[in-house]
N, CA, C and O atoms as a Tripos MOL2 file, in Angstrom:
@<TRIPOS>MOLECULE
protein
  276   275    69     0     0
PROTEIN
NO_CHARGES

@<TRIPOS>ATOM
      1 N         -30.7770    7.3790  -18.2440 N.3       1 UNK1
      2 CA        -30.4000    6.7790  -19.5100 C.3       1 UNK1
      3 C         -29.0910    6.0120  -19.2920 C.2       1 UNK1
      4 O         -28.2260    6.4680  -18.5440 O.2       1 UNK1
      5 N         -28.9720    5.0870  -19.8080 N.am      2 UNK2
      6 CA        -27.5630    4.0790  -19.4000 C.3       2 UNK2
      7 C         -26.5230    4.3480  -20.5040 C.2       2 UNK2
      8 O         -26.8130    4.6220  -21.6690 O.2       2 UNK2
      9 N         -25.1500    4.2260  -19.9510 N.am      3 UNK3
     10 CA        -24.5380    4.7700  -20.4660 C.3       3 UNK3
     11 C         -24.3520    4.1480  -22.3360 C.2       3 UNK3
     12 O         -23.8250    4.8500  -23.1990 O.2       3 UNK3
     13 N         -24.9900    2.5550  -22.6360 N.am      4 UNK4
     14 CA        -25.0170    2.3640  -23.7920 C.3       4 UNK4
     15 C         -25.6470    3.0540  -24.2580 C.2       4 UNK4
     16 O         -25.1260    3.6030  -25.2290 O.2       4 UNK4
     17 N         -27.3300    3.5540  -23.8730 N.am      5 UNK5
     18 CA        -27.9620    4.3050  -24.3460 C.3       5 UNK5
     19 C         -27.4180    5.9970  -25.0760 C.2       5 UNK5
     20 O         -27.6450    6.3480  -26.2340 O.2       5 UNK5
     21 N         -26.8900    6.5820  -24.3210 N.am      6 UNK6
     22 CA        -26.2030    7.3500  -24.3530 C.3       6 UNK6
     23 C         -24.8990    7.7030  -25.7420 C.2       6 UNK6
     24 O         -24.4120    8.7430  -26.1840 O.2       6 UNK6
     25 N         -24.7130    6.1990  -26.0710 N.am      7 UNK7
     26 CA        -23.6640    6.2990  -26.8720 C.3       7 UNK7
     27 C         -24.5460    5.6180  -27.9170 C.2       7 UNK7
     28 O         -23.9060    5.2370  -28.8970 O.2       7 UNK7
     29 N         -25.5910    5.4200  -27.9440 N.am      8 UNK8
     30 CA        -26.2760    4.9090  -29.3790 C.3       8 UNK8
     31 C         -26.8000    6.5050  -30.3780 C.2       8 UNK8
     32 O         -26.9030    6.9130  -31.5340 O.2       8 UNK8
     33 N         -26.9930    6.9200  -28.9930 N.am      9 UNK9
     34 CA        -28.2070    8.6330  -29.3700 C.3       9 UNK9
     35 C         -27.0800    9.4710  -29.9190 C.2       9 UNK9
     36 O         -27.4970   10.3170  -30.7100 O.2       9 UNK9
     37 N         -24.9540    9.4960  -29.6180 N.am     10 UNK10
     38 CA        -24.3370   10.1210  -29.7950 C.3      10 UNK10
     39 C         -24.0210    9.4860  -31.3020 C.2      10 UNK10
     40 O         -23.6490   10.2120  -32.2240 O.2      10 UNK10
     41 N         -24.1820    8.2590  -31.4260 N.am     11 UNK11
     42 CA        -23.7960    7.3420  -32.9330 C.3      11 UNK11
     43 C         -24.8480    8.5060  -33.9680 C.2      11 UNK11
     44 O         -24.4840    9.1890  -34.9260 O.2      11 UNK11
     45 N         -26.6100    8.3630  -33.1660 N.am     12 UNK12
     46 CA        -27.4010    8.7760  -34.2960 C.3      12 UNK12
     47 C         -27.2000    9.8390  -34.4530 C.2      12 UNK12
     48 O         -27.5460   10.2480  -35.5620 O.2      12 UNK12
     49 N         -26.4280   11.0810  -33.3050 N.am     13 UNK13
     50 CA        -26.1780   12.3780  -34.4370 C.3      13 UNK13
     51 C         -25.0780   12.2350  -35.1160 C.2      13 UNK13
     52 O         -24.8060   13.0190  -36.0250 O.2      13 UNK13
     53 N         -24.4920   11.4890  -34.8720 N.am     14 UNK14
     54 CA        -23.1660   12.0200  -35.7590 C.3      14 UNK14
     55 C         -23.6930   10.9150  -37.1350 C.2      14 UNK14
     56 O         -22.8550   11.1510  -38.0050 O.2      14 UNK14
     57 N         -24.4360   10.1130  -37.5570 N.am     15 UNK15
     58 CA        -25.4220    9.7830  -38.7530 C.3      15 UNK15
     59 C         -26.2510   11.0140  -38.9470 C.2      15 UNK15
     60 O         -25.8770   11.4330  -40.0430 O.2      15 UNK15
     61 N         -27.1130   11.7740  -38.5180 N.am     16 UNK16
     62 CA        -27.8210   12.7660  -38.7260 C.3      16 UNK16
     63 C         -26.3960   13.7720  -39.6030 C.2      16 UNK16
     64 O         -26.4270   14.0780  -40.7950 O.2      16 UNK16
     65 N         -25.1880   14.1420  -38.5690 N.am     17 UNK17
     66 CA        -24.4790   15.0930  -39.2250 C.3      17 UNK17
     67 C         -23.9510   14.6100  -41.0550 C.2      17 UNK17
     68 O         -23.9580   15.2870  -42.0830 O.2      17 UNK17
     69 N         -23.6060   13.3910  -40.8390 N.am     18 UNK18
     70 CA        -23.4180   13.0120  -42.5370 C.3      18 UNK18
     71 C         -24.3730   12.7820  -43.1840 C.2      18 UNK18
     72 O         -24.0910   12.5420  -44.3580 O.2      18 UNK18
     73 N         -25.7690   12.7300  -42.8640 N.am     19 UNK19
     74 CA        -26.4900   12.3180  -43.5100 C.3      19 UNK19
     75 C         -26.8080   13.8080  -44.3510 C.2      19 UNK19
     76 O         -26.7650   13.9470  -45.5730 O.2      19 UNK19
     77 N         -27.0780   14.6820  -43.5110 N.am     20 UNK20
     78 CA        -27.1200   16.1930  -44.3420 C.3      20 UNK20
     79 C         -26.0400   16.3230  -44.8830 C.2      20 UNK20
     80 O         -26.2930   16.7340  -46.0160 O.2      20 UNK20
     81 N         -24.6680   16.1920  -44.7240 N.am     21 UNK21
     82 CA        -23.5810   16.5570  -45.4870 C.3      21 UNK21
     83 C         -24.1160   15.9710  -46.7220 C.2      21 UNK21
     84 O         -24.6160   16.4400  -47.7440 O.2      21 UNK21
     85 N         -23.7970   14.5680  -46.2140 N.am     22 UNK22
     86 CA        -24.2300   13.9150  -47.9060 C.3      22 UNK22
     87 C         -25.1930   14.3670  -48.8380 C.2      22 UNK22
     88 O         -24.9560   14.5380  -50.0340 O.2      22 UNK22
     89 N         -26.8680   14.6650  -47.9830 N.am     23 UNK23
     90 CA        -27.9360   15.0430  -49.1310 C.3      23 UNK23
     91 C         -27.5210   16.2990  -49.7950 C.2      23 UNK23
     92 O         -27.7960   16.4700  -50.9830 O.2      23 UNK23
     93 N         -26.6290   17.5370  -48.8490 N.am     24 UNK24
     94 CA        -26.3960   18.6630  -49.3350 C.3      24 UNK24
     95 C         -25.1710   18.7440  -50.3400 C.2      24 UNK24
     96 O         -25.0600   19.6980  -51.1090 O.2      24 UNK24
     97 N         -24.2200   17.6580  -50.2980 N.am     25 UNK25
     98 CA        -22.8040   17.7440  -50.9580 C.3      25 UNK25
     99 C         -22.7160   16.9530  -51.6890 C.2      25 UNK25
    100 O         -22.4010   17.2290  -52.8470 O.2      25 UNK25
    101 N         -22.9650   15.6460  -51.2860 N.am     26 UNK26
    102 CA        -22.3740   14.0960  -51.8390 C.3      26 UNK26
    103 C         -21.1470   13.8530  -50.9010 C.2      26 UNK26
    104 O         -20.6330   14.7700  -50.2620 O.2      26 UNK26
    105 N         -20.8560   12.9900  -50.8730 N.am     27 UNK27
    106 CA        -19.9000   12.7810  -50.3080 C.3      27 UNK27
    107 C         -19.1940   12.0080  -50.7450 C.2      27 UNK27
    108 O         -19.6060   10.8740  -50.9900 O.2      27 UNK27
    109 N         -17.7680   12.4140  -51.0060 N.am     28 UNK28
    110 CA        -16.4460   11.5350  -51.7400 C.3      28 UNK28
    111 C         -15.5850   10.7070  -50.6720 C.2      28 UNK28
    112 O         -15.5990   10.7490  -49.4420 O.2      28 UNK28
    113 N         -15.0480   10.1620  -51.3100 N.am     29 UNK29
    114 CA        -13.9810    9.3920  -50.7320 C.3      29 UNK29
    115 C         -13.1710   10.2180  -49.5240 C.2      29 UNK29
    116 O         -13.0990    9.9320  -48.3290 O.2      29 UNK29
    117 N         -12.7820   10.9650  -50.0080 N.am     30 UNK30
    118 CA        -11.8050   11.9290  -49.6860 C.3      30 UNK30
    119 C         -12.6330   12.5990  -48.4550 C.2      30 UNK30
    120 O         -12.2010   12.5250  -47.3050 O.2      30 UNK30
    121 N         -13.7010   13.1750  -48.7350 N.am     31 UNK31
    122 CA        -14.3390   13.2700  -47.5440 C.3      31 UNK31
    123 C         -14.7330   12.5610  -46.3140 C.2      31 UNK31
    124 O         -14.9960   12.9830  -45.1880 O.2      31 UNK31
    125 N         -14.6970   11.0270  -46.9610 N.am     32 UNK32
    126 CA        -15.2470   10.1880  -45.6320 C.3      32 UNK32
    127 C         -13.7650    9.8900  -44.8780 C.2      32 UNK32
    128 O         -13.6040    9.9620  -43.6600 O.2      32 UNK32
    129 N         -12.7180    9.5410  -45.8540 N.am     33 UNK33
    130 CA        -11.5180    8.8600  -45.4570 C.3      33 UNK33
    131 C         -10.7630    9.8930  -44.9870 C.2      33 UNK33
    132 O         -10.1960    9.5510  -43.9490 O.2      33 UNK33
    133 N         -10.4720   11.2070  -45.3690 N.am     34 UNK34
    134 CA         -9.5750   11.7820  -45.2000 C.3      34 UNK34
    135 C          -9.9240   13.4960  -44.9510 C.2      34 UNK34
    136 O          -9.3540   14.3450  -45.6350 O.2      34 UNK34
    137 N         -10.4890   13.6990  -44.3510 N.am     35 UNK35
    138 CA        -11.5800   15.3370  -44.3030 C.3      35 UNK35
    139 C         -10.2970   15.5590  -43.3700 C.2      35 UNK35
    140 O          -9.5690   14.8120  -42.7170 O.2      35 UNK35
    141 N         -10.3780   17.2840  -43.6750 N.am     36 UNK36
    142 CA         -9.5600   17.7110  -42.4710 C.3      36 UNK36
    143 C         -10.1040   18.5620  -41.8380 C.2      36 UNK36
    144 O         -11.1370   19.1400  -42.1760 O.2      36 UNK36
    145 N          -9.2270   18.8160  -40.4440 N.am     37 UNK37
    146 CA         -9.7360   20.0130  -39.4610 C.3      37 UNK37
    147 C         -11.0790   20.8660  -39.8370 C.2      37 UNK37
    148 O         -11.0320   21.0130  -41.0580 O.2      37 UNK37
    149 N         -11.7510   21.2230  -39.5440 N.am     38 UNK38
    150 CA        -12.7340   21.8880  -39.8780 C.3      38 UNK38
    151 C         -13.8680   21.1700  -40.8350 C.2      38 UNK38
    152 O         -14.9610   21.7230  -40.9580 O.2      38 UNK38
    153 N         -13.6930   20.3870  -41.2600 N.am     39 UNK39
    154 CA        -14.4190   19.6020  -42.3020 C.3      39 UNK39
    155 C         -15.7960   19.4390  -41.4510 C.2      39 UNK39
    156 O         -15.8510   19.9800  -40.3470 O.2      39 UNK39
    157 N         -17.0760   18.5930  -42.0170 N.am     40 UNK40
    158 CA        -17.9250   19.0390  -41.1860 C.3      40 UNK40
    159 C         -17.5580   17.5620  -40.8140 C.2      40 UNK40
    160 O         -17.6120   17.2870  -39.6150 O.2      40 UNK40
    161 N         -17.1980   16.5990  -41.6720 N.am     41 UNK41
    162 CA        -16.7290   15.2730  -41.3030 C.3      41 UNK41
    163 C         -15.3910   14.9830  -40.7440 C.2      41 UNK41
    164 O         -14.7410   13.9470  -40.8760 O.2      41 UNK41
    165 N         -15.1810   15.7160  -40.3040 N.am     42 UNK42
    166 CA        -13.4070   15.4450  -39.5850 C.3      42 UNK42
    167 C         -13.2680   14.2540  -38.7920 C.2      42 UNK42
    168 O         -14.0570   14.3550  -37.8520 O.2      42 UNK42
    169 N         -12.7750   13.4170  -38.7460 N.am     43 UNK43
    170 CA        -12.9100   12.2780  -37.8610 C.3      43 UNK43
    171 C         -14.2230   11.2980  -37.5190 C.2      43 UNK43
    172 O         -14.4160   10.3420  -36.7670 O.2      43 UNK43
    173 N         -14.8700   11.9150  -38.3010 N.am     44 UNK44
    174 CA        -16.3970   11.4080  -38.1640 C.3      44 UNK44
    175 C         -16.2780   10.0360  -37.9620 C.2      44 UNK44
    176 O         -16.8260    9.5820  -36.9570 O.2      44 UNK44
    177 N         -15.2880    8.7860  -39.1810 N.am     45 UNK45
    178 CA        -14.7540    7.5330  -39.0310 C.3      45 UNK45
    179 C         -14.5330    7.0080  -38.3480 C.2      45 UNK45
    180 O         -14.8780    5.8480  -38.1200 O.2      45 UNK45
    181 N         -13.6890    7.8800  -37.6220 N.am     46 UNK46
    182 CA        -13.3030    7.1650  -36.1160 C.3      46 UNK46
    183 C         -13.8880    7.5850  -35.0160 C.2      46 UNK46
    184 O         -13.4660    6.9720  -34.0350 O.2      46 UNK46
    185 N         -14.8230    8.5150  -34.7290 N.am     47 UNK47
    186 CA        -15.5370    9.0210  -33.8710 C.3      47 UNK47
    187 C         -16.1660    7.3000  -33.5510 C.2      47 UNK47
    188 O         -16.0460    6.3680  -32.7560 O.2      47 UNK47
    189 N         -16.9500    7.7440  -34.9140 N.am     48 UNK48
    190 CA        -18.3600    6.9070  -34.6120 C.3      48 UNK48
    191 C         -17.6880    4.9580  -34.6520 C.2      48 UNK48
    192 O         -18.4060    4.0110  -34.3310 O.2      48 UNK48
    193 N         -16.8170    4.8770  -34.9290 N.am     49 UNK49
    194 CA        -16.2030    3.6850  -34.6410 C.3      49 UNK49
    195 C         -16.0110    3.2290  -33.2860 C.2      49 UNK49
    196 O         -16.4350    2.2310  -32.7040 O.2      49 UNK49
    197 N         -15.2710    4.1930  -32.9110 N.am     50 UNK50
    198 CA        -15.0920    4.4040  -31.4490 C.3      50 UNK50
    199 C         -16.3700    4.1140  -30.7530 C.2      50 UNK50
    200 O         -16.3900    3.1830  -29.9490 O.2      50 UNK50
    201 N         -17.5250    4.8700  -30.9960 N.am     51 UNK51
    202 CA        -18.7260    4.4230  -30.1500 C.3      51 UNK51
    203 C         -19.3260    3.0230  -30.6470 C.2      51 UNK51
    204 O         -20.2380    2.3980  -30.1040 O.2      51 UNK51
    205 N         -18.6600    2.6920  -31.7210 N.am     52 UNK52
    206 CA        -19.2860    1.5790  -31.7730 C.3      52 UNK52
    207 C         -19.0110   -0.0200  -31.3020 C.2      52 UNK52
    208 O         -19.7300   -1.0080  -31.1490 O.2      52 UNK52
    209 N         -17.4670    0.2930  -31.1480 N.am     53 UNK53
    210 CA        -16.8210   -0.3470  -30.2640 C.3      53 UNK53
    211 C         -17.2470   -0.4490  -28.8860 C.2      53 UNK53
    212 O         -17.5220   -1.5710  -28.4620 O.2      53 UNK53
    213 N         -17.3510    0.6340  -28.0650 N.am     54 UNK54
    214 CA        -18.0440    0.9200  -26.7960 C.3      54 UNK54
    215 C         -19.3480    0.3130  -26.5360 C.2      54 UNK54
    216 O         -19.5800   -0.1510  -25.4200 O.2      54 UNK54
    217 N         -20.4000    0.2690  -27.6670 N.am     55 UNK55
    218 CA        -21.4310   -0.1760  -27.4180 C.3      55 UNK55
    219 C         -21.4040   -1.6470  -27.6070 C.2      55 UNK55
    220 O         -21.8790   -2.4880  -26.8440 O.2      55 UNK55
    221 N         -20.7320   -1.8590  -28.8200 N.am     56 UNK56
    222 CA        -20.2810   -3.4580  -28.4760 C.3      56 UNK56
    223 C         -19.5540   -4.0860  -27.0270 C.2      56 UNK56
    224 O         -20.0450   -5.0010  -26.3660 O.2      56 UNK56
    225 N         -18.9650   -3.7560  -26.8800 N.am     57 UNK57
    226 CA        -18.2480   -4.1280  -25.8250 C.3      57 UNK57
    227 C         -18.9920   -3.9370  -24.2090 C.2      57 UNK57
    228 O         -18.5470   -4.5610  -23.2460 O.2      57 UNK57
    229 N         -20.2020   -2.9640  -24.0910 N.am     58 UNK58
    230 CA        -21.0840   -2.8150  -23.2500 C.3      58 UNK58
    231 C         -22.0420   -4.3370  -23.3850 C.2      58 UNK58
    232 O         -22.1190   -5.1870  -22.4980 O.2      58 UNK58
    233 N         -22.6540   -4.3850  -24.6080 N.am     59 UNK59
    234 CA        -23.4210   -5.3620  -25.0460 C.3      59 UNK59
    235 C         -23.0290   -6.6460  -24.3860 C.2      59 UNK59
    236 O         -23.7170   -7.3470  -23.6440 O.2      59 UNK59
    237 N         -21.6690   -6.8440  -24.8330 N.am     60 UNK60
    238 CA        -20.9080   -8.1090  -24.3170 C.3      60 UNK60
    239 C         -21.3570   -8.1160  -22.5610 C.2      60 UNK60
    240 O         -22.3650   -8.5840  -22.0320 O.2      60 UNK60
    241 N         -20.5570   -7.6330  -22.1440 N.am     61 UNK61
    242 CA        -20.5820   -7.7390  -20.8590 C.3      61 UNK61
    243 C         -21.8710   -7.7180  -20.0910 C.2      61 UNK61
    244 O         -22.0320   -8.3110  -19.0250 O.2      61 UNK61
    245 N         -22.9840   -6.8310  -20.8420 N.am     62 UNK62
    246 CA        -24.2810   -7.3170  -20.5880 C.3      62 UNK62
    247 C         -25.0680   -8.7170  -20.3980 C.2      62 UNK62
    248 O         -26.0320   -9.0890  -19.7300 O.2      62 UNK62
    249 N         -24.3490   -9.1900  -21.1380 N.am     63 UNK63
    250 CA        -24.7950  -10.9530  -21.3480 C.3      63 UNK63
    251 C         -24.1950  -11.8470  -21.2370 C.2      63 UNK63
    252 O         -24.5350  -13.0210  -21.3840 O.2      63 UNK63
    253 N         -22.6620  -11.1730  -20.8050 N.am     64 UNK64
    254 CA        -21.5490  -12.6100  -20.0270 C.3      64 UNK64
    255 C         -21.0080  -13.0210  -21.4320 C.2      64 UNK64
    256 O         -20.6430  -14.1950  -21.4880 O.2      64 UNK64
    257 N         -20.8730  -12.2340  -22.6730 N.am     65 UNK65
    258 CA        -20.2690  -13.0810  -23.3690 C.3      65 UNK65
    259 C         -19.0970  -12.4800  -23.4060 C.2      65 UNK65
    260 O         -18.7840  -11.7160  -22.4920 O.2      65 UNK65
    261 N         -17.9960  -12.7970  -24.7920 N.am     66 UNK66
    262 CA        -16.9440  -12.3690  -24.8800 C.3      66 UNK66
    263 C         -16.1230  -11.9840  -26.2560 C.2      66 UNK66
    264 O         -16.5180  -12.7740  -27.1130 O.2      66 UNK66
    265 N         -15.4700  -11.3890  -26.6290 N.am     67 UNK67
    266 CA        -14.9970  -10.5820  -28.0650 C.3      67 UNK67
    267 C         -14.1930  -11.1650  -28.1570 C.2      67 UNK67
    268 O         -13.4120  -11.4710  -27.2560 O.2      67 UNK67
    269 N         -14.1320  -11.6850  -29.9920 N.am     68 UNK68
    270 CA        -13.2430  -12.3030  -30.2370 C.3      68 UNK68
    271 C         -12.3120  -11.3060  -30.8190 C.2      68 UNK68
    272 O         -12.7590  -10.2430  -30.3900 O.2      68 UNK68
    273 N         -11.5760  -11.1140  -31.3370 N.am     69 UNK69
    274 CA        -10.7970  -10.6520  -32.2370 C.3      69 UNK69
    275 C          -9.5910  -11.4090  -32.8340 C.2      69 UNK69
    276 O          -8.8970  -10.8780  -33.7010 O.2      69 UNK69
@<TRIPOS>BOND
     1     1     2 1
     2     2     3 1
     3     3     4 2
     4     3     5 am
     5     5     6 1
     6     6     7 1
     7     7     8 2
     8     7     9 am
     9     9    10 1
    10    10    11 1
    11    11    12 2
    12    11    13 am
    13    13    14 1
    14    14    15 1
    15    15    16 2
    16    15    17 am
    17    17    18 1
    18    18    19 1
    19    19    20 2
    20    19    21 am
    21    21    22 1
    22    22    23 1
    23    23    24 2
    24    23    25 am
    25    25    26 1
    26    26    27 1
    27    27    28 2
    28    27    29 am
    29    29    30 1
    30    30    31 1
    31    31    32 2
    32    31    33 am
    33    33    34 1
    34    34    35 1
    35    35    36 2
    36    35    37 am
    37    37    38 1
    38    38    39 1
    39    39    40 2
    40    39    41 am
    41    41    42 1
    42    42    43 1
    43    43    44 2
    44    43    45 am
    45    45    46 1
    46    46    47 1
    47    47    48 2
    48    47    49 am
    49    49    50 1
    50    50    51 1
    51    51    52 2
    52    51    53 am
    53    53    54 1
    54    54    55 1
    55    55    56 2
    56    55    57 am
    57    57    58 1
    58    58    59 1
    59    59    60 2
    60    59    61 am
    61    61    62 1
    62    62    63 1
    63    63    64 2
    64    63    65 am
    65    65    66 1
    66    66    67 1
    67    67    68 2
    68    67    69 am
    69    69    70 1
    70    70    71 1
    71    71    72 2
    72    71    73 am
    73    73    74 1
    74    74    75 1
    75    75    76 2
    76    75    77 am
    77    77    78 1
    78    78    79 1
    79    79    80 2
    80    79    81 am
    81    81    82 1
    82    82    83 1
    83    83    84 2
    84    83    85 am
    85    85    86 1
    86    86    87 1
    87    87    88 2
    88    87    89 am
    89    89    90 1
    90    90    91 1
    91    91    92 2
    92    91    93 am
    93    93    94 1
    94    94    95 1
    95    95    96 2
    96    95    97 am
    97    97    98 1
    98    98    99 1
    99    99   100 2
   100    99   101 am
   101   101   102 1
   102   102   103 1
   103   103   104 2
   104   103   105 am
   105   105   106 1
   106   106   107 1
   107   107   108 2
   108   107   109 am
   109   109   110 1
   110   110   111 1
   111   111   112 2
   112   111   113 am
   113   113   114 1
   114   114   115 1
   115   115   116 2
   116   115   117 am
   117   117   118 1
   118   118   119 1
   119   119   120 2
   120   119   121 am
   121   121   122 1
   122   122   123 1
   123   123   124 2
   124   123   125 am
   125   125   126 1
   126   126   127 1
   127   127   128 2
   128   127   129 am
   129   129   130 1
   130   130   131 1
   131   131   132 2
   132   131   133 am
   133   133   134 1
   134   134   135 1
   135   135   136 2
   136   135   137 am
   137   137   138 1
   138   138   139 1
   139   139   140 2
   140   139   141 am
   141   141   142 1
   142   142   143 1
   143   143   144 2
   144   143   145 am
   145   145   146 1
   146   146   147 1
   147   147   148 2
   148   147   149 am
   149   149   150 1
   150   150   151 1
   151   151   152 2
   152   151   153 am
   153   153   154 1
   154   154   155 1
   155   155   156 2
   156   155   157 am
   157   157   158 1
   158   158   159 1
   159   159   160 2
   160   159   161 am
   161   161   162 1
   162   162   163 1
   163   163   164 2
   164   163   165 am
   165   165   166 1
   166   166   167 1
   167   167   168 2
   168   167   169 am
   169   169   170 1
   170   170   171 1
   171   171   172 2
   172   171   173 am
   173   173   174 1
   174   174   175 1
   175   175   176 2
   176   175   177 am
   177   177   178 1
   178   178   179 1
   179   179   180 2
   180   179   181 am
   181   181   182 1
   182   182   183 1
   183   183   184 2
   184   183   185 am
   185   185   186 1
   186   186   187 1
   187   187   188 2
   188   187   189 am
   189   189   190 1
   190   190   191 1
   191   191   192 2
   192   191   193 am
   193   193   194 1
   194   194   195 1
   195   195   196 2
   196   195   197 am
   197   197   198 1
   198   198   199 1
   199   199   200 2
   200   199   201 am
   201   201   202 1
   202   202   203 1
   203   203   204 2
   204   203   205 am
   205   205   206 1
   206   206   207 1
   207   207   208 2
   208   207   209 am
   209   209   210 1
   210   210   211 1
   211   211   212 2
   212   211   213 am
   213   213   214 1
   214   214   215 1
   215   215   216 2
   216   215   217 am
   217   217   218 1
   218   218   219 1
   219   219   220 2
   220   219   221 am
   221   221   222 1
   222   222   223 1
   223   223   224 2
   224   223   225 am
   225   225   226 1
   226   226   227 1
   227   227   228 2
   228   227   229 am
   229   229   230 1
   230   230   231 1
   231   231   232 2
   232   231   233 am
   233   233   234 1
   234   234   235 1
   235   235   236 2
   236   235   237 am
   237   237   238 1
   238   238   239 1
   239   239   240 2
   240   239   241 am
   241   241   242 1
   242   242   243 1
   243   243   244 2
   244   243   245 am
   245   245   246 1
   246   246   247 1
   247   247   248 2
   248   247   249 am
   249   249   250 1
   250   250   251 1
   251   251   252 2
   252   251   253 am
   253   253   254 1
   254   254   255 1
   255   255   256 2
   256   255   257 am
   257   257   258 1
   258   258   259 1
   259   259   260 2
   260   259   261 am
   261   261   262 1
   262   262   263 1
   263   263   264 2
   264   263   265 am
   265   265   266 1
   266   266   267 1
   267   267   268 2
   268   267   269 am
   269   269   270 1
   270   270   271 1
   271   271   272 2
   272   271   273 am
   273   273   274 1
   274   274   275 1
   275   275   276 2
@<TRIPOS>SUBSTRUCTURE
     1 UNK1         2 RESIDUE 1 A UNK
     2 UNK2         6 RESIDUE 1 A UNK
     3 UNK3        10 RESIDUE 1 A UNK
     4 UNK4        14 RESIDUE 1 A UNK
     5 UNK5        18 RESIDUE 1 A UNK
     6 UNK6        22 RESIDUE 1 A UNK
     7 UNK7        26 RESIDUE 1 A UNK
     8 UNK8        30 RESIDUE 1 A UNK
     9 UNK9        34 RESIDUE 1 A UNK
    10 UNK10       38 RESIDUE 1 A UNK
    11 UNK11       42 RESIDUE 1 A UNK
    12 UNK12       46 RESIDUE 1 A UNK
    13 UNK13       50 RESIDUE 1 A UNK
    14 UNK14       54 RESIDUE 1 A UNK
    15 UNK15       58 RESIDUE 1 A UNK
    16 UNK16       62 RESIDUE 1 A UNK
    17 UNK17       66 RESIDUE 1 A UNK
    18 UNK18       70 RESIDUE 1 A UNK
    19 UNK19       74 RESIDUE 1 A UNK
    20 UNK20       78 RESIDUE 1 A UNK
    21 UNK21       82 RESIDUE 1 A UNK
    22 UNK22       86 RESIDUE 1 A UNK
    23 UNK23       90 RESIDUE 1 A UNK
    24 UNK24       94 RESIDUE 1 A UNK
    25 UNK25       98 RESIDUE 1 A UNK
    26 UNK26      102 RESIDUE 1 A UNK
    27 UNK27      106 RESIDUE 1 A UNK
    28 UNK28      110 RESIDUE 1 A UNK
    29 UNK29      114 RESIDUE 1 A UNK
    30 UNK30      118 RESIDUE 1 A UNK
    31 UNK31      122 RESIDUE 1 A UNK
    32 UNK32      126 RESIDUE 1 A UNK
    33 UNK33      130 RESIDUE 1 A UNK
    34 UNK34      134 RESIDUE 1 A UNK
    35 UNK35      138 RESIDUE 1 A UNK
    36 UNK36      142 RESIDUE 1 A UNK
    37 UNK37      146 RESIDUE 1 A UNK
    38 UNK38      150 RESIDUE 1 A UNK
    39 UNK39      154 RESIDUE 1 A UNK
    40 UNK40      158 RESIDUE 1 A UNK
    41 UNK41      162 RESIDUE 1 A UNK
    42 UNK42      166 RESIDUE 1 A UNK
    43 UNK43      170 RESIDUE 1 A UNK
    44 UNK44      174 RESIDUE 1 A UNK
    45 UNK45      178 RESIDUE 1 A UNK
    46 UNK46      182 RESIDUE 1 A UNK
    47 UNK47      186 RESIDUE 1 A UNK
    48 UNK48      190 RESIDUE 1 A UNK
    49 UNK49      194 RESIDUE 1 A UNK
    50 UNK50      198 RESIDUE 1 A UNK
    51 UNK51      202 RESIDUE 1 A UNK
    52 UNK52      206 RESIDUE 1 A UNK
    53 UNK53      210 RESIDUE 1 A UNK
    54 UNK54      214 RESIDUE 1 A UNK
    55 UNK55      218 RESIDUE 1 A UNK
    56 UNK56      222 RESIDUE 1 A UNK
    57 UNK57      226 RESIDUE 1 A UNK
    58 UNK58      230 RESIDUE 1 A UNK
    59 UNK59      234 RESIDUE 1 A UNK
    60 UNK60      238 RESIDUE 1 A UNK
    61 UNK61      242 RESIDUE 1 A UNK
    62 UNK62      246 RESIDUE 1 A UNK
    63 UNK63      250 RESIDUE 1 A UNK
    64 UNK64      254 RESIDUE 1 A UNK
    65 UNK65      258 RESIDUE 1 A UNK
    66 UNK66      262 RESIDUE 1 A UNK
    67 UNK67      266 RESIDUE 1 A UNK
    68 UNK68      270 RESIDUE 1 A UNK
    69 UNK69      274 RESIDUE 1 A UNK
């Protein structure tokens, strides 16, 4: 499995993990933005940002292009 692969399947659990939070809780603001330690969403934001960055940035280089920012 390549390592983008790898970080798409880690994106879809951590969607699987909020997706039950949400059907079981709802999910507030406060929960997505600001959960703490133990939360089931703790960092979830930036987790999955983080991989999503990674997979972008894999993508790129896959095809010779380049990120703007």
């Amino acid at each position: 499995m390549s390592e983008k692969a790898k970080l798409i399947a880690e994106m879809l659990e951590l969607q699987k993990v909020f997706m039950a939070f949400e059907h079981k809780n709802g999910v507030t603001a406060a929960d997505y933005y600001a959960a703490e330690d133990g939360h089931e969403l703790f960092q979830y934001r930036e987790k999955y940002a983080e991989l999503a960055d990674k997979v972008n940035a894999l993508a790129h280089e896959e095809k010779g292009s380049h990120r703007f920012y």
